[in-house]
Each structure stands twice: as structure tokens, then as C-alpha cells.
VEXDO-38721 format. One record per residue (C-alpha): residue in three letters; y, z, x; chain. Coordinates in steps of 0.5 Angstrom, whole numbers, plus 2048, in hexadecimal, padded with zeros to 3 digits. Example, Ala and Ser with C-alpha at 12.3 -4.5 7.8 and 13.67 -1.06 7.14 Angstrom:
<recs>
- res_Y_Z_X_chain
- Ala_7F7_810_819_A
- Ser_7FE_80E_81B_A
</recs>
This chain:
<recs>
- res_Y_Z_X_chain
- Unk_8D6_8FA_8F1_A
- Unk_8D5_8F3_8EE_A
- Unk_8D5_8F2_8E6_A
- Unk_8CF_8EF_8E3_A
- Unk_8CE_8E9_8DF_A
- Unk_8C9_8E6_8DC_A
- Unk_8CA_8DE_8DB_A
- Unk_8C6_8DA_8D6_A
- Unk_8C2_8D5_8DB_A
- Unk_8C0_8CF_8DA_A
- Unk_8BE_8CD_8E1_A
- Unk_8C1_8C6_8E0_A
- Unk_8C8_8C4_8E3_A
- Unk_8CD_8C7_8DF_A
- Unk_8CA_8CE_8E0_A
- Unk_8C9_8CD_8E6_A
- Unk_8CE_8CC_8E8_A
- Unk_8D2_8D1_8E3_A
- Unk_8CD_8D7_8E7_A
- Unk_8D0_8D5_8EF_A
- Unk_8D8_8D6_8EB_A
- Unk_8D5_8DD_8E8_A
- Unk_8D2_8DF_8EF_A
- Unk_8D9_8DB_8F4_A
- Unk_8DC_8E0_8ED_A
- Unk_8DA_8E7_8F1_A
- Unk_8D4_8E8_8EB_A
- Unk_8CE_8EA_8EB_A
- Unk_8CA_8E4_8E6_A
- Unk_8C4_8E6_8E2_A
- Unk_8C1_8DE_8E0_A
- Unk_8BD_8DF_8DA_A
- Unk_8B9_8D9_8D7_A
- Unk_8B7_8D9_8D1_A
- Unk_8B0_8D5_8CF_A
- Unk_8B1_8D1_8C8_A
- Unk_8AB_8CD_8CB_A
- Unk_8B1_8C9_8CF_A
- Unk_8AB_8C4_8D3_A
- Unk_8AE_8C8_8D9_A
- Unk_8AB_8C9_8E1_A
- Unk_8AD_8D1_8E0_A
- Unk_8AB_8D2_8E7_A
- Unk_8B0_8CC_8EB_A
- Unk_8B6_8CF_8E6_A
- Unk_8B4_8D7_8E8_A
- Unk_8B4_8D5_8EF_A
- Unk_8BA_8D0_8EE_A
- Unk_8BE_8D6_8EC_A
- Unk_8BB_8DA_8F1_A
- Unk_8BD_8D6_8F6_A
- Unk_8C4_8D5_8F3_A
- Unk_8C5_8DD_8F3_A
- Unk_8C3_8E0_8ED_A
- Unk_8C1_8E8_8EE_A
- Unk_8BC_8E7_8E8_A
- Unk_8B9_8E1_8E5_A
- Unk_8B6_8E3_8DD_A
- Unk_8B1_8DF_8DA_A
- Unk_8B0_8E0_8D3_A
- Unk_8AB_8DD_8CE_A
- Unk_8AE_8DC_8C8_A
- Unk_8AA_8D6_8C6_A
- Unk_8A5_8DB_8BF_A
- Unk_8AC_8DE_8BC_A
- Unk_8B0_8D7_8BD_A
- Unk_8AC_8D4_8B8_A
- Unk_8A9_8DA_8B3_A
- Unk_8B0_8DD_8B3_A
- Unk_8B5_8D7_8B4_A
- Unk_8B1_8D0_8B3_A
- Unk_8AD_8D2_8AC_A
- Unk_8B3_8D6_8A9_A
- Unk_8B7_8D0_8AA_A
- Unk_8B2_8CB_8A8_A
- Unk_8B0_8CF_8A2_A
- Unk_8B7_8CF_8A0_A
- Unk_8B9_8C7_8A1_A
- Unk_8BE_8C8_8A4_A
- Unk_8C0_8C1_8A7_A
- Unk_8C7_8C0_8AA_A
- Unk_8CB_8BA_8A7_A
- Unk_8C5_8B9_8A3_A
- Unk_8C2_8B6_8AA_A
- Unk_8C1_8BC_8B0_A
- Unk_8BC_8C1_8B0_A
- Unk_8BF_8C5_8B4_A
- Unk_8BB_8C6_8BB_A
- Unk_8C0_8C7_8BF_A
- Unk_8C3_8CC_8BA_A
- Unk_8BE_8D0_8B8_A
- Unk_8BD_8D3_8C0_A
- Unk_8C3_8D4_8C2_A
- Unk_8C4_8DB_8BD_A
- Unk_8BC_8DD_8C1_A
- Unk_8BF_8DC_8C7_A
- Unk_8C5_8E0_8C7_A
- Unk_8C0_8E4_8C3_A
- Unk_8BD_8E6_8CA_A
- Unk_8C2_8E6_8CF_A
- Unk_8C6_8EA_8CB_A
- Unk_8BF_8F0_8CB_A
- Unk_8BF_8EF_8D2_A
- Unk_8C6_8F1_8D3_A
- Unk_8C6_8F7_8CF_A
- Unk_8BE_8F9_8D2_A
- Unk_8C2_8F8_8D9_A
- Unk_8C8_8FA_8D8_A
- Unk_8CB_8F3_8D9_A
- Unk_8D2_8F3_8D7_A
- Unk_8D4_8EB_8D8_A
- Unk_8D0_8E5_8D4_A
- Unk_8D1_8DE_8D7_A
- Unk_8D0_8D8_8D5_A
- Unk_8D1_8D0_8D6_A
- Unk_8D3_8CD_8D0_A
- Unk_8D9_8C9_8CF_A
- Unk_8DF_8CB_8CC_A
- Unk_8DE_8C5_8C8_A
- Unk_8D8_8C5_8C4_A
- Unk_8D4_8CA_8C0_A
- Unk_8D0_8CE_8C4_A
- Unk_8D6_8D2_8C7_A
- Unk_8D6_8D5_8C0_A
- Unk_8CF_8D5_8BF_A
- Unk_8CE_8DA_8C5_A
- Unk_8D4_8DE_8C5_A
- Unk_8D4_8E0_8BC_A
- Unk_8CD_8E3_8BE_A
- Unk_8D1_8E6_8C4_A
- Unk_8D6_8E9_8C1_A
- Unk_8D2_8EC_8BB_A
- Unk_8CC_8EF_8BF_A
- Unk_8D1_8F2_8C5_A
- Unk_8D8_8F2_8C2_A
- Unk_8DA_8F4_8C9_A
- Unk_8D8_8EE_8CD_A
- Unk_8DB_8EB_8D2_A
- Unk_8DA_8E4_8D2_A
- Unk_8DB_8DF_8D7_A
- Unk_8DB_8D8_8D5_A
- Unk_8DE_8D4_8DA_A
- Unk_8DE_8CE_8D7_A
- Unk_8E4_8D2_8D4_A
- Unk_8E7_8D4_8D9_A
- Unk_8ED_8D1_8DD_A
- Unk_8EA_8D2_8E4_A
- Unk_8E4_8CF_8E2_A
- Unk_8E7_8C9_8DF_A
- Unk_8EC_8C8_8E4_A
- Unk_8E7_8C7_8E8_A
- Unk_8E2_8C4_8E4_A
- Unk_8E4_8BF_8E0_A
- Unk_8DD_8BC_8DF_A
- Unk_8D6_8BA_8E0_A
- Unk_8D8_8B6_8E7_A
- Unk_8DB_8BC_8E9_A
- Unk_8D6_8BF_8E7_A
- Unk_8D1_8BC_8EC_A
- Unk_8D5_8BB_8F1_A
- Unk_8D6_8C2_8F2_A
- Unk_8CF_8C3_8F1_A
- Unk_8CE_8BE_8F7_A
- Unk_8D3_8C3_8FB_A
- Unk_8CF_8CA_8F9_A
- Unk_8C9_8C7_8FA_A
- Unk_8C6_8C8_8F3_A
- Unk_8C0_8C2_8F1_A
- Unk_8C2_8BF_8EA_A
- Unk_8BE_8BA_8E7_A
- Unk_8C4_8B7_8E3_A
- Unk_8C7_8B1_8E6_A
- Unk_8CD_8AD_8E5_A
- Unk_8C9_8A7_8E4_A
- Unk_8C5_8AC_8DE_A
- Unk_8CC_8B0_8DB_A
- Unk_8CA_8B2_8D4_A
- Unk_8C7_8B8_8D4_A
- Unk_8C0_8BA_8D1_A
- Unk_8BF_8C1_8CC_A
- Unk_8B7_8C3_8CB_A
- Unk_8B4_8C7_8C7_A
- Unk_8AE_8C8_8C2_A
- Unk_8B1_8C6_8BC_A
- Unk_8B5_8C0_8BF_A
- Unk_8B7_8BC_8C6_A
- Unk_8BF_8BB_8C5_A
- Unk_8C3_8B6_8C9_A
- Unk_8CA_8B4_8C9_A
- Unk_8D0_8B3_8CE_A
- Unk_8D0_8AD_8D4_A
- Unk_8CF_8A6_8D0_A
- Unk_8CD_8AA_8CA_A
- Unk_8D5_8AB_8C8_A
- Unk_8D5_8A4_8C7_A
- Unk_8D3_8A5_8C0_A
- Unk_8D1_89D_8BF_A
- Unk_8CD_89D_8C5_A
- Unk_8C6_89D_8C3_A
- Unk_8C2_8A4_8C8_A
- Unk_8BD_8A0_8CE_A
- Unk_8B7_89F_8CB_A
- Unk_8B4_8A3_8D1_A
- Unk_8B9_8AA_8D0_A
- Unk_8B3_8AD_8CB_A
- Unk_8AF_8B2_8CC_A
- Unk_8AC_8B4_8C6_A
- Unk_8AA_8AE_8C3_A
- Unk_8A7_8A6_8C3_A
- Unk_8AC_8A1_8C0_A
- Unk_8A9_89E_8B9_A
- Unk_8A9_898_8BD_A
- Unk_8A3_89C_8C1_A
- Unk_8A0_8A0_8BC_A
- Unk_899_89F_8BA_A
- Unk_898_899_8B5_A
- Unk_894_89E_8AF_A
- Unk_897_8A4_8AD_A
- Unk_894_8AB_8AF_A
- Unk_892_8AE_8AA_A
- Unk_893_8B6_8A9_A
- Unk_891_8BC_8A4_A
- Unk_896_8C2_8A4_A
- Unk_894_8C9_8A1_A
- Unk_899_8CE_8A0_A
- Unk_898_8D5_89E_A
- Unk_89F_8D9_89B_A
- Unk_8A4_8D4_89F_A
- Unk_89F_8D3_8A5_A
- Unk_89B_8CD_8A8_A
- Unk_895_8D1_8A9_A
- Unk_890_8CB_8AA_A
- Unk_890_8C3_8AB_A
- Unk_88A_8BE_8AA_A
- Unk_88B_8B7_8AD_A
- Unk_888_8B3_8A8_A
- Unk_884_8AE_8AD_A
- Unk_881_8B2_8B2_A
- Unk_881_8B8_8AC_A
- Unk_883_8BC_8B3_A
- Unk_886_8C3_8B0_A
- Unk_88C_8C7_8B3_A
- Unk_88E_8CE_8B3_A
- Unk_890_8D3_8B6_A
- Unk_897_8D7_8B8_A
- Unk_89D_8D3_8B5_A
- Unk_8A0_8D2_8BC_A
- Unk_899_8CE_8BD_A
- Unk_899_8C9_8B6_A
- Unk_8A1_8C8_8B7_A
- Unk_89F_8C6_8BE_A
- Unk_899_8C1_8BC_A
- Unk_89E_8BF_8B7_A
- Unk_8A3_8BD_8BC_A
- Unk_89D_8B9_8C0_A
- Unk_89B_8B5_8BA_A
- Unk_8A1_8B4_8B7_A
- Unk_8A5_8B1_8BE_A
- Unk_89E_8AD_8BE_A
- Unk_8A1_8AA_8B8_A
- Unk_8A8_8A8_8B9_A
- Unk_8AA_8AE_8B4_A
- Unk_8B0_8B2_8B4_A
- Unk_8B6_8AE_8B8_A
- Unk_8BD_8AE_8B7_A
- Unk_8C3_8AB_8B9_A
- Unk_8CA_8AE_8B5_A
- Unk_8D0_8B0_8B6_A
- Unk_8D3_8B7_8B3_A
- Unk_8D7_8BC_8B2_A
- Unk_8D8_8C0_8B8_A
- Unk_8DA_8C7_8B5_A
- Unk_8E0_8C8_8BA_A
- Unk_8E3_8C2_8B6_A
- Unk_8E0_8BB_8B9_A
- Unk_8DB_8B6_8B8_A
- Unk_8D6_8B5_8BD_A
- Unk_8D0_8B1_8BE_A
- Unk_8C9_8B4_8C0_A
- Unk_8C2_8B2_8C0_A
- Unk_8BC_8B5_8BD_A
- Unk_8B5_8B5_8BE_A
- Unk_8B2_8BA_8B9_A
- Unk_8AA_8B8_8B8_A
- Unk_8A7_8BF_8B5_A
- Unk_8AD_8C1_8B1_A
- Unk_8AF_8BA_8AD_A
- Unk_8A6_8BA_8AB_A
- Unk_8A7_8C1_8A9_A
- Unk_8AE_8BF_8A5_A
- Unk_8AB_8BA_8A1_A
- Unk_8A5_8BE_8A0_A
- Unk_8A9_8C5_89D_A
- Unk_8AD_8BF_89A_A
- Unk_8A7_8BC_896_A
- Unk_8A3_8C3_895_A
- Unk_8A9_8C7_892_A
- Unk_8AA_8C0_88C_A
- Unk_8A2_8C3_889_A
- Unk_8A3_8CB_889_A
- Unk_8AB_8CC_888_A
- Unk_8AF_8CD_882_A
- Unk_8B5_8C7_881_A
- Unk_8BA_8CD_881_A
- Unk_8B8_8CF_887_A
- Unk_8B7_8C8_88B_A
- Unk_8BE_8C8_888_A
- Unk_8C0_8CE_88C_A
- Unk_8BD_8CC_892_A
- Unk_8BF_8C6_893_A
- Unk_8C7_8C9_892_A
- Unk_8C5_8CF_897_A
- Unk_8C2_8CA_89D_A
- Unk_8C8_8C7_89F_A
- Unk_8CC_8CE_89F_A
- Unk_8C6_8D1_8A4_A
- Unk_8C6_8CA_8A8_A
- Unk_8CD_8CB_8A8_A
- Unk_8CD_8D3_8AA_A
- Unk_8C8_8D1_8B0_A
- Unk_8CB_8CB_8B3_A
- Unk_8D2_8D0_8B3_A
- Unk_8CE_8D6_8B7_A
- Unk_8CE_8DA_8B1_A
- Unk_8C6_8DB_8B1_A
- Unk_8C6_8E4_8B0_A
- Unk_8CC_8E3_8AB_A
- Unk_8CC_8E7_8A5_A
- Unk_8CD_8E1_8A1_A
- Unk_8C8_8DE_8A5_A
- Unk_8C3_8E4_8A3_A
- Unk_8C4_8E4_89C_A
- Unk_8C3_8DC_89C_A
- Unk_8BC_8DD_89F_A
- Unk_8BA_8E3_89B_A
- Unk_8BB_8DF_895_A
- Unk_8B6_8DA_899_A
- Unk_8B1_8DF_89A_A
- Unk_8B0_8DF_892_A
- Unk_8AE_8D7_892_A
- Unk_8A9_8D8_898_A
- Unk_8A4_8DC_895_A
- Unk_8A3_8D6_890_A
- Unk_8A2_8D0_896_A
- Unk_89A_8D0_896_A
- Unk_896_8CA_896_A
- Unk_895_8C3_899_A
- Unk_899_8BD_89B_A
- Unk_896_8B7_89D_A
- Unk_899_8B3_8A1_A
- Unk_89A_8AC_8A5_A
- Unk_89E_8AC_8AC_A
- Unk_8A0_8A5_8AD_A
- Unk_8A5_8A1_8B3_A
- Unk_8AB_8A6_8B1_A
- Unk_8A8_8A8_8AA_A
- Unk_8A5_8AE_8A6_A
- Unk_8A2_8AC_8A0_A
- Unk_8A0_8B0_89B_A
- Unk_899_8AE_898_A
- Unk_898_8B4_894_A
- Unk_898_8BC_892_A
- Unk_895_8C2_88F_A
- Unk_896_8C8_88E_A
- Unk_893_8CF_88B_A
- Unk_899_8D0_888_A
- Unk_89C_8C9_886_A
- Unk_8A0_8C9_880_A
- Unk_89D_8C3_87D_A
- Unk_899_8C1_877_A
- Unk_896_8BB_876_A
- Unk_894_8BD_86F_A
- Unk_89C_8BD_86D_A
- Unk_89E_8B8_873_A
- Unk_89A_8B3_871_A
- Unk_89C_8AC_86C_A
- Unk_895_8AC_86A_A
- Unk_894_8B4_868_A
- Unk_898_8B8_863_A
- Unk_897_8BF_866_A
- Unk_89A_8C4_863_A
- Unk_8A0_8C0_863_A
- Unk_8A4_8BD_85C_A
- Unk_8A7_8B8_85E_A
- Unk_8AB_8B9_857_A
- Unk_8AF_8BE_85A_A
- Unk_8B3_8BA_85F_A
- Unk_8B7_8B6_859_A
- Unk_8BA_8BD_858_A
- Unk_8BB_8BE_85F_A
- Unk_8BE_8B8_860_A
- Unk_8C3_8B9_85A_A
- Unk_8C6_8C0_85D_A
- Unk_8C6_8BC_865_A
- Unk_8CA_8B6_862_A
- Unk_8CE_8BB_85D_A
- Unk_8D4_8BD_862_A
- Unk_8D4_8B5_864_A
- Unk_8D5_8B3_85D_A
- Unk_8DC_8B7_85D_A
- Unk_8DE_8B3_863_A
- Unk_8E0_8AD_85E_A
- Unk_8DF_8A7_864_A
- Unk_8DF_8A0_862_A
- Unk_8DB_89C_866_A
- Unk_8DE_896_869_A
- Unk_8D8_891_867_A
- Unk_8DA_88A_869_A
- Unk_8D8_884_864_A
</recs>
């Protein structure tokens, strides 16, 4: 009896080919595909893999729970990567190895399979949620294993086989560097992007206009949110109001934010396997979102708390780009988060222009601002006398340093 493998399929060259050496292997391969809003001709990579020899072809929707259990929690918190990286592609990964290892065990699958190299972050993103749902797993990671890479030693070896099996790709020698596509982001890198001082051809992207090409008039936009949500967004010019489930706003953000030049990126980071990597990003939706939390939680978050927040964030950034997203740790920082989310309701306006969010204004039923105390023209019932004795006991410990200043003459 042939033993069952599910491979994590995307349908373009790397898994392609990785499904024919699983099958020439002697398994019999399940090709799961997960839609995380991939702009994906599901049906031509179904039928390709099919073709190629796949038993079963899964096709999964996974577009609602990616954004309301992934994209907003993420977003929410302020997680940012290097203080740069919104995390698009890291954030899927822990869903996808999520949804092939429930169709392994609903199935009896012993064997997960996927393409990720032994170079980069996603090997460890798929198999620590492998590992920690079905600790028995067997994985087949071929870009690990010595067969695999004694035969492969790259993309054009990659291709040629492709040629020799037969197997239709869409990559080119001429167009090396590969593509990663989701809702939160489209991600580039390799090929002529390893070069880390070439600039990335103007014609690679797909989510976004250059500023060059935007719009000359910003587009104006209202944001609603109700305990951590957008729930409603208002175009200021056409007074045109959009509503509806999250996957149907953040897809609208996307649209107007690629309209206008948001959300590009070009960086190089700190691969969690210990080497620096270039990459770029497109993340329209996610960097308006980021801004707009960014600025909401200025009006309705105690000092201490931003405080907080903002040493928490790069640690959950941290965690999600390392694959620790169903860690305990990552549960008790996103617990934690869950206390300020029911205080972010209000409106933020905002102005998307060539590249850039600007930020006109905000309100908020539970903003903690008072003008009465905030303004130099009122008194409120604040006296101002108190602040000498403040001052006094801050600079108390100061005193005691005893420092000379060198004033010069």
C-alpha cells in the first residue's frame, strides 16, 4: 500500500515540481491549496496538479479567518518587523500549516510535505505548527534532503526538469525572482532582488501604482471602528459608504490603497535562520490600517499603556516572523492586547496621497482628552501651582548627581 502525503501546493515552479519527485518517490500526494486571497487561477493549478499526478486536489477558502483571526490581531497589536515589515507573508503561514495538518489527521495523513527552502523562514513557520499539532508527523522537506539537492541545485535546474517531465510553470530564467501573494501583502525577492543595491523593476509590482503614477489629489477617507474593528469607512468626496464583513472593507482598503501608492517596501532583514535578506512588499490595506490604530490609540490609551504596547509589539512581531504564532508566549501577549481593543472606537480621518497616509484628524467616544485642561487659554481644573512641586521632587534625584556642565565662554 502506497503511504499518503499531503504537500502544501502552490501550483507554481517549485511545488510543481516538488509533487512529480513525491510521486517518482512512490507516495501517493494529496495537493492542498490554501486561499489567502492569492490572485490565483485556482482551477488551471487544480488541473495542473492533476495532471502532474496528484490523487486529490484540495482547495480551502481561508480568506474570512485570515483576516479576522490573523490580519487584525496582528494589526491590532502593532506588530512591525524591524520597525519596517507588516508581516504578510508570516502571518499566513501558521494558517496554512493550521489547515494542512486538520486535513492530515481528519484523513489519516501521516506524511506533510512542503517547498520551503532550508534557507529561509518559512521551513520553520510550517513545521513548529506541524510539529506542535501532530508531534508525530513525518515531514518531507526536500530542499533538506541530500537527494533532493544533489539533484537540484537551484531554479534552472528547477525548470529544466520541469521541461523534462513536462510540467508548465510560468517562471522564466529570464524573470528568476519569485513572487508570495496574499491579502495582507504581495512579497518579492530572490533572482536580480539579491543584489540589494539594484532598485526592483518598475513593472514587478502587483498591488500597487508608483507615487510617480498616483493620483495628483489625495483621496480622502473616514475609518470607523468599533472595540479594535473597521466597521465603516466614508469617502469624503463622493460621501460613498463602505461596510460590510472585514474581508470586504480590508479588500476595498487594498484597492484604494494600491490606487494611491500606499504600503511599499523595500528592506533588508534578519532572517530568523541568521541571515540578512532582501525582500519586497506591497501592503496597501495593512499599512492604512497601521496608521490609523497607530493615531486612534494616541486619543483613547492611557501613557502607561502605550507605553507598554509599544515594548510588547516588536516581541509579537518578533514571535510572528520566527513561527511562533500558537506559542504560549504569543498567547499571553495577545491576551494582554485584548484588554486595549475594547477601547478603540472612534473615527480617524485621513488623507492617502503618492505613497503617503496623513493623518487629518480624530474622535472618539472614549477619548481622553479634555480640552478644558489641555488648553493654554482655559484653567480647567487644573492649577497650574502644582507643577513647581512636581518639578522640585523630578529634579530631586538629579540634583544629587552633582555635574558640572561644560559651558563654554
Amino acid at each position: 500500500m502506497q503511504q499518503q502525503v499531503i504537500l502544501a501546493y502552490s501550483g507554481g515552479l517549485d511545488t510543481s515540481v516538488i509533487l512529480k519527485w513525491l510521486l517518482n518517490k512512490g507516495y501517493e500526494v494529496t495537493a492542498f491549496i490554501a486561499d489567502v486571497g492569492q490572485e490565483e487561477d485556482f482551477a488551471a493549478a487544480k488541473a495542473k496538479a492533476l495532471a502532474i499526478g496528484a490523487k486529490t486536489v484540495v482547495i480551502e477558502d481561508c480568506k474570512e479567518e485570515f483576516v479576522n483571526d490573523y490580519i487584525y490581531p496582528s494589526l491590532q497589536s502593532g506588530a512591525l518587523y524591524e520597525n519596517r515589515y507588516l508581516l504578510g507573508t508570516s502571518l499566513a503561514r501558521p494558517l496554512i500549516a493550521k489547515k494542512l495538518v486538520e486535513y492530515a489527521i481528519a484523513h489519516g495523513i501521516k506524511n506533510i510535505s512542503h517547498g520551503a527552502t532550508g534557507k529561509g523562514n518559512d521551513q520553520i513557520r510550517f513545521e513548529l505548527v506541524f510539529m506542535q499539532f501532530m508531534p508525530e508527523v513525518k515531514v518531507i522537506a526536500p530542499w533538506k534532503e541530500p537527494e533532493f539537492l544533489a539533484q537540484f541545485k537551484g531554479r534552472t535546474d528547477l525548470l529544466n526538469y520541469a521541461t523534462e517531465q513536462g510540467i508548465p510553470v510560468t517562471s522564466t530564467l529570464q524573470k528568476p525572482y519569485s513572487v508570495d501573494e496574499n491579502l495582507m501583502h504581495t512579497s518579492y525577492e530572490a533572482g536580480i532582488l539579491e543584489d540589494p543595491e539594484l532598485a526592483p523593476p518598475a513593472e514587478m509590482f502587483k498591488k500597487t501604482l508608483a507615487p510617480q503614477d498616483a493620483p495628483d489629489q489625495s483621496f480622502e477617507i473616514s475609518i470607523e471602528f468599533s472595540n479594535g474593528l473597521p466597521i465603516k469607512i466614508i469617502e469624503h468626496a463622493s460621501q460613498k459608504v463602505i461596510s460590510g464583513t472585514q474581508l470586504e472593507i480590508f479588500t476595498y482598503l487594498n484597492k484604494i490603497g494600491g490606487n494611491n501608492a500606499i504600503g511599499r517596501i523595500d528592506i533588508v532583514e534578519s532572517r530568523f535562520v541568521g541571515m540578512k535578506s532582501r525582500g519586497v512588499y506591497e501592503t496597501p490595506g495593512g499599512t492604512i490600517l497601521h496608521k490609523a490604530y497607530q493615531d486612534l490609540e494616541t486619543l483613547v490609551l492611557d501613557r502607561e499603556v502605550i507605553l507598554l504596547k509599544s515594548c510588547a509589539a516588536p516581541k509579537i512581531a518578533q514571535l510572528i516572523y520566527n513561527g511562533f504564532w500558537f506559542s504560549p508566549e504569543m498567547k499571553m501577549l495577545m491576551a494582554a492586547n485584548q484588554v486595549n481593543i475594547a477601547a478603540i472606537n472612534g473615527v480617524v480621518h485621513l488623507a492617502l496621497y503618492k505613497g503617503n497616509v496623513i493623518i487629518l484628524g480624530r474622535n472618539s467616544p472614549n477619548s481622553l482628552y479634555d480640552h478644558d485642561v489641555a488648553s493654554m487659554d482655559r484653567l480647567g481644573d487644573y492649577d497650574q501651582t502644582d507643577a513647581k512641586g512636581f518639578i522640585k521632587l523630578n529634579a530631586l534625584r538629579l540634583k544629587k548627581q552633582k555635574i558640572t556642565p561644560n559651558i563654554k565662554q
